[in-house]
N, C-alpha and C positions, 0 to 999 in steps of 0.2 A: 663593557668597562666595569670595575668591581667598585661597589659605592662604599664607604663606612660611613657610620653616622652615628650617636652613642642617643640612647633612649635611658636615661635614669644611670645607673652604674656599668651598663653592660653597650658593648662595641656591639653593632649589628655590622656585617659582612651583604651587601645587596650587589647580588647577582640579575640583577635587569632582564626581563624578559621582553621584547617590545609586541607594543598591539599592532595588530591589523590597523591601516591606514583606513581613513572614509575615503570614500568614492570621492573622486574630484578633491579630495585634499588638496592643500600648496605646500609645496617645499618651502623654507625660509628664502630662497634665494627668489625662488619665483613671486613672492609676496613682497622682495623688495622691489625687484625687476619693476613690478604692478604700479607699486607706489609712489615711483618717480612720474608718474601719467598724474598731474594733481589732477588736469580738466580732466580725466577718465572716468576717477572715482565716486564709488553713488553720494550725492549729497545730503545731507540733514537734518533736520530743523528741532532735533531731539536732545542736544548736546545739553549737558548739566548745566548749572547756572548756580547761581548763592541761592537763589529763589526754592531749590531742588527740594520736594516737600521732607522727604528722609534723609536732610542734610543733618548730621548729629554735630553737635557746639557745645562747647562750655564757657565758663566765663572766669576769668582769673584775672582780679585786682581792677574790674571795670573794663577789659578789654575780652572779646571776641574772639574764639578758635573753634578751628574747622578741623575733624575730625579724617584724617587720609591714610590709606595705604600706600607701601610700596614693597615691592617683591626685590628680594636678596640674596645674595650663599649668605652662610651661616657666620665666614670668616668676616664678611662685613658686618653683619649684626655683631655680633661677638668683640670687635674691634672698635668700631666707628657709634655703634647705639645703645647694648644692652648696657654699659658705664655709666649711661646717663637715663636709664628706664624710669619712668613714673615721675615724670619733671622735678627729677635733680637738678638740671643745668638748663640754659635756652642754648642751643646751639644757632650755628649758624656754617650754613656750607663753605667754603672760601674760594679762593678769587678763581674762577674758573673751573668751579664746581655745581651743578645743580642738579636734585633731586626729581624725578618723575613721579608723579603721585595720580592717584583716582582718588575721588569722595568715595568715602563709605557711605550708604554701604554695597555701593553699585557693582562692586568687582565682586562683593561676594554672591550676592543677588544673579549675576551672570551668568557664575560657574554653577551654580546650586541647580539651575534652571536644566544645565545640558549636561545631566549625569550618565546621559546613555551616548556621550561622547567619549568616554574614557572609564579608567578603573579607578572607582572612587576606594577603591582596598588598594593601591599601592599609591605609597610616596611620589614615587619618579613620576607616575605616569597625571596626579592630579598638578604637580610643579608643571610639570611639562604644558599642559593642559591650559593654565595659569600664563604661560611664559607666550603661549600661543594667543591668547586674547589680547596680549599684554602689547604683541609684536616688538619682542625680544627674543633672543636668541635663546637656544639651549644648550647651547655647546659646553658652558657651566652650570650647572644643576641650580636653579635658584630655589633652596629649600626653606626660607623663611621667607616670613610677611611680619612686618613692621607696622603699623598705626604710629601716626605722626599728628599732632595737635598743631595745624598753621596760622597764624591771623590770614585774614583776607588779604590784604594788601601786602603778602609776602608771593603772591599769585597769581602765572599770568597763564593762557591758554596758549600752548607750542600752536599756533596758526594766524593767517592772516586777520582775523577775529581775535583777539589775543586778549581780549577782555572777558570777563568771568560773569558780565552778566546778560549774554546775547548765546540766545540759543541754535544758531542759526551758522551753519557750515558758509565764508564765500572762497573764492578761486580767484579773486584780483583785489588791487589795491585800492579799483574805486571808492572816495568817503573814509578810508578806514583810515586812523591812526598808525605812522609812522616810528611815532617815539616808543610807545611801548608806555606802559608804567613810568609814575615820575621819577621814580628812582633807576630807572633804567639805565640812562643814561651815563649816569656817575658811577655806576655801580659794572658794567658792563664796559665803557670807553666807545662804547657807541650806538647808535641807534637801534631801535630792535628790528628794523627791516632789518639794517645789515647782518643781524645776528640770525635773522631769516636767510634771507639770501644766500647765506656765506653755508648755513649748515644746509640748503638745500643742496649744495654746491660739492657737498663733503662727504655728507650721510651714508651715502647708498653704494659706496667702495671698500673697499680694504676690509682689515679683520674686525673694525667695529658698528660693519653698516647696519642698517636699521630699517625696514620699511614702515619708517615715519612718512604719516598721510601730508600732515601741514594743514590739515581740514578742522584739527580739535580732536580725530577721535583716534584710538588705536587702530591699526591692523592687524586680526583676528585671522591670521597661516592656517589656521586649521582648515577652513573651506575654502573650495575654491575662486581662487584672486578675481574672477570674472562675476562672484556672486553677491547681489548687495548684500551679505549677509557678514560680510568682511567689514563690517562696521561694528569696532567691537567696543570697547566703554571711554568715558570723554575723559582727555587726557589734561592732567596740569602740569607744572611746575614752578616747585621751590627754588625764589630764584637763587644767584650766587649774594652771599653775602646777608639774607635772609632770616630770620629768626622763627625757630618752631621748637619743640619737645617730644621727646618721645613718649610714647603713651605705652607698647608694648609689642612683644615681639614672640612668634612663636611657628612652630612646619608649619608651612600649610597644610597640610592634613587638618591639622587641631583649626587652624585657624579657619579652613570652612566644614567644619563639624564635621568633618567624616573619620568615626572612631576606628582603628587599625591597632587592632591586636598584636595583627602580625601582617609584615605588607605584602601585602598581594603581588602574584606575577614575580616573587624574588625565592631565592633558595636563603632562607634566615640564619647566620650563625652567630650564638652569642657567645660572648668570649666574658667570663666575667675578669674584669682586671677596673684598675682604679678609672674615676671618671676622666678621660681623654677627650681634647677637642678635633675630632676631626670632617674637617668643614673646605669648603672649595673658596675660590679667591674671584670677586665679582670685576667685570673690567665695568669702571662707574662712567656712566655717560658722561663726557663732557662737551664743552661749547665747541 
């Protein structure tokens, strides 16, 4: 499929060449198939926390923010974040909308790590790469990463653990909190089991399934679903109704330092014509 994507003044035309698969890879489907197994999957005790020693914060007006990524198309950033870049505005998601986020700077720390996974000279293939730790789909190119500035208590862990500061993966509801955050309640119309429950219930079908673990952390498609290795970085979410900032927004490429001249694995044609947006359309998770 033919990409465009504008660098500076000029259209690039990307002709995608695909890699070689690793041995024992997963297909997206098979990585969902996996993840509906919760008692299958290997467990944790490594999951992030507030505690997390390279948790980056700032502080604005006496209050506390947590420094996160989330991965994009372009047409969402462009639409929904770069308006409000460098805390112009406090946003907030609306009713039956929420954001997926990792602390920084762990998602980049990840990828940096397994560069002999992929081609760090093309675009497609480090989004792609990205999308795969992410356990998201690729069927739309997510070519940007967003930093997002959250308070704490805008954030709960997608798992029966759902609290931000237990590092520790469980698989039942023994002792654990029901309600969810205080604002849960009000904010959602109902409990956050049920808001558990309901999307274990949902997830893993149709055209927006997801091999969501429910453990806290991603599932990493890249290896295969049977390797503990499919534990890929600890997951959060902004919940609905939520206040955060955007802090900045840029390809992944730039955003984990790997300079590209020219992208790898593609046939490059640049068209000089005025600066154009053309950007892919994200289906945004919701409840």
């Amino acid at each position: 499929m033919k990409k465009l994507l504008m660098r500076g003044s000029a259209i690039l035309l990307f002709l995608p060449v695909l890699l070689p698969r690793a041995a024992g890879a997963s297909t997206y489907w098979e990585a969902i198939a996996r993840a509906q197994d919760l008692s299958g999957l290997p467990a944790s005790t490594n999951l992030l926390t507030l505690s997390y020693d390279r948790l980056i914060t700032t502080n604005v007006g006496g209050a506390t923010y947590l420094k996160t990524v989330s991965l994009m198309t372009g047409s969402t950033w462009s639409n929904y974040y770069q308006p409000y870049e460098g805390w112009a505005v406090a946003l907030s998601n609306g009713a039956g909308y929420e954001s997926w986020v990792s602390f920084e700077p762990e998602l980049k720390e990840y990828i940096t790590a397994r560069t002999n996974e992929f081609d760090t000279g093309s675009l497609t293939s480090v989004a792609m790469r990205a999308e795969q730790v992410l356990g998201i789909s690729n069927a739309a190119t997510h070519l940007f990463a967003a930093t997002l500035w959250v308070a704490p208590d805008g954030l709960f862990r997608p798992a029966i653990n759902w609290t931000t500061t237990n590092a520790a993966t469980f698989r039942d509801w023994t002792d654990h909190d029901t309600d969810g955050p205080a604002w849960f309640g009000g904010t959602y119309g109902r409990s956050y089991f049920s808001w558990f429950t309901n999307r274990q219930a949902t997830i893993y079908s149709g055209s927006g399934a997801f091999p969501w673990t429910g453990l806290g952390y991603s599932f990493d498609w890249f290896y295969d679903t049977n390797s503990p290795r499919v534990i890929g970085v600890s997951e959060f979410v902004i919940g609905a109704q939520r206040t955060y900032y955007v802090d900045s927004g840029s390809l992944v490429d730039e955003y984990f330092d790997f300079a590209i001249p020219e992208p790898g694995g593609c046939v490059m044609v640049a068209v000089a014509l005025p600066a154009l947006s053309a950007f892919h359309a994200l289906r945004r998770r919701t409840i």
